[in-house]
matplotlib code that plots the C-alpha trace (Angstrom):
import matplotlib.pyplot as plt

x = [0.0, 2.5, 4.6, 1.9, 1.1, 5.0, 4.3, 0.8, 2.8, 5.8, 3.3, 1.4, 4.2, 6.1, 2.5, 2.8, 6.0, 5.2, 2.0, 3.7, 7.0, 8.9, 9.1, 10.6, 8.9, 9.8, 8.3, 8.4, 9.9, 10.0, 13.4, 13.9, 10.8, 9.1, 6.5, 6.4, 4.7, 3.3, 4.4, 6.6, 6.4, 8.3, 8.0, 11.1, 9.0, 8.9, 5.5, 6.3, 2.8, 2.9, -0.4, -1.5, 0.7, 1.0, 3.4, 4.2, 3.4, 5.9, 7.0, 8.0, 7.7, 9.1, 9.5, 13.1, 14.6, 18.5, 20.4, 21.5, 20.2, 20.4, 17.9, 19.8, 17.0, 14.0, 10.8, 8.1, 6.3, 4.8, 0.7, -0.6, 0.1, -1.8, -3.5, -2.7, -1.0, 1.3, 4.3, 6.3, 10.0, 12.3, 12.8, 16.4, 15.8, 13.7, 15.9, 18.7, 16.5, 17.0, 14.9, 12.1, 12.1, 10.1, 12.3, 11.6, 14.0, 13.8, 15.2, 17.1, 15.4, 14.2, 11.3, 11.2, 13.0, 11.5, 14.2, 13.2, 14.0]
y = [0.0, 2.5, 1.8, 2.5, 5.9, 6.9, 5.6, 7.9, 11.0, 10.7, 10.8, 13.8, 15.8, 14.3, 15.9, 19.0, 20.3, 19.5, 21.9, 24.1, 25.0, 27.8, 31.3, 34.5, 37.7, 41.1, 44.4, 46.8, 50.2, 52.5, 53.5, 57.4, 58.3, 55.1, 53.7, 50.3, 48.9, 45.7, 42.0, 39.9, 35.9, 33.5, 29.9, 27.2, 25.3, 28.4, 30.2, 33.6, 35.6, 39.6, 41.0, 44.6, 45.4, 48.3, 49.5, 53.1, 52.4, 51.8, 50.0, 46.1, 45.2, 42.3, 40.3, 39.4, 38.1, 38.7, 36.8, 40.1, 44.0, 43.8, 42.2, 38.7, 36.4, 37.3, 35.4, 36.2, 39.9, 41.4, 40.4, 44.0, 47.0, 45.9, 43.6, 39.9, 38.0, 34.5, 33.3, 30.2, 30.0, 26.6, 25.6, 26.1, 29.7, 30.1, 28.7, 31.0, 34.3, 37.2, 39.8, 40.7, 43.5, 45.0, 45.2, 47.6, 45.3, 47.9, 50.4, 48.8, 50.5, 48.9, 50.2, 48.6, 46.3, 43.6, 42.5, 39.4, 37.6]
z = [0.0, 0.6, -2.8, -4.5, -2.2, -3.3, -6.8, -7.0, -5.4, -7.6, -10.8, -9.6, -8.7, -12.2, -13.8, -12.3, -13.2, -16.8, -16.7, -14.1, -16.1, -14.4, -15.6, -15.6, -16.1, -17.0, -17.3, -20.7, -20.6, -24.1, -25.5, -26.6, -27.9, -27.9, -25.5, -24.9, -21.8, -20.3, -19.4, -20.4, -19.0, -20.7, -19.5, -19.6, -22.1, -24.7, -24.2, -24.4, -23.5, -23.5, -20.9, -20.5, -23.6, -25.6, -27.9, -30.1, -34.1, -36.3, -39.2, -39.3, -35.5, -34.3, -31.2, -30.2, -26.8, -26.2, -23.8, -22.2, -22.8, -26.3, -28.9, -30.8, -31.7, -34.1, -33.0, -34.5, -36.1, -33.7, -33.9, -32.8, -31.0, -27.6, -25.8, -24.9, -27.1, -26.9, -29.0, -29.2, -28.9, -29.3, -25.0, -25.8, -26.8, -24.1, -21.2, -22.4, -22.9, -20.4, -22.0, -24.5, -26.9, -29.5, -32.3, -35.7, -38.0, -41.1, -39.0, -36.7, -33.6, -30.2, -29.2, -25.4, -23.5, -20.5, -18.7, -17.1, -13.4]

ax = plt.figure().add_subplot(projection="3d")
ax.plot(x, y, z, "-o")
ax.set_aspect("equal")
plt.show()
């Protein structure tokens, strides 16, 4: 009876941490003139979700994530200007990101950085 206890609590807590994948989270701050604001989680298993956000218009936005300040990694165009919105990123990517950015890749420009902890 109590193998099978261990056996039950070693599956549920194995089930949890699958669904339960840890995060890190960051909140957005414009650049210059830009405003960027909102935040940033970004989950071991590579769900990056953006809430409260709201970004400045501007040409060919994109979401990148940098493994320090700066932007390195295109991830996707950037879906709208604000609201919710989720993204996918390879786990590897997302293990070794330490910040978010709204990236205008025509121009070169970041519009806002999350850093995330």
């Amino acid at each position: 009876m109590f193998v099978r206890l261990v056996a039950v609590i070693a599956l549920l807590a194995a089930s949890f941490g699958a669904a339960h994948a840890a995060s890190k989270k960051g909140t957005f701050s414009g650049k210059g003139k830009y405003k960027v604001s909102g935040t940033a989680t970004l989950s071991d298993n590579g769900r990056l979700t953006l809430s409260g956000f709201s970004s400045s218009s501007g040409p060919d936005l994109y979401i990148y994530v940098g493994t320090g300040s700066k932007p390195t990694k295109r991830i996707a165009k950037l879906k709208r200007l604000s609201g919710k919105q989720t993204y996918s990123l390879p786990a590897a990517v997302a293990k070794s990101a330490k910040s978010v950015h709204v990236y205008c890749k025509r121009f070169s420009v970041n519009f806002g950085t999350a850093n995330l902890r």
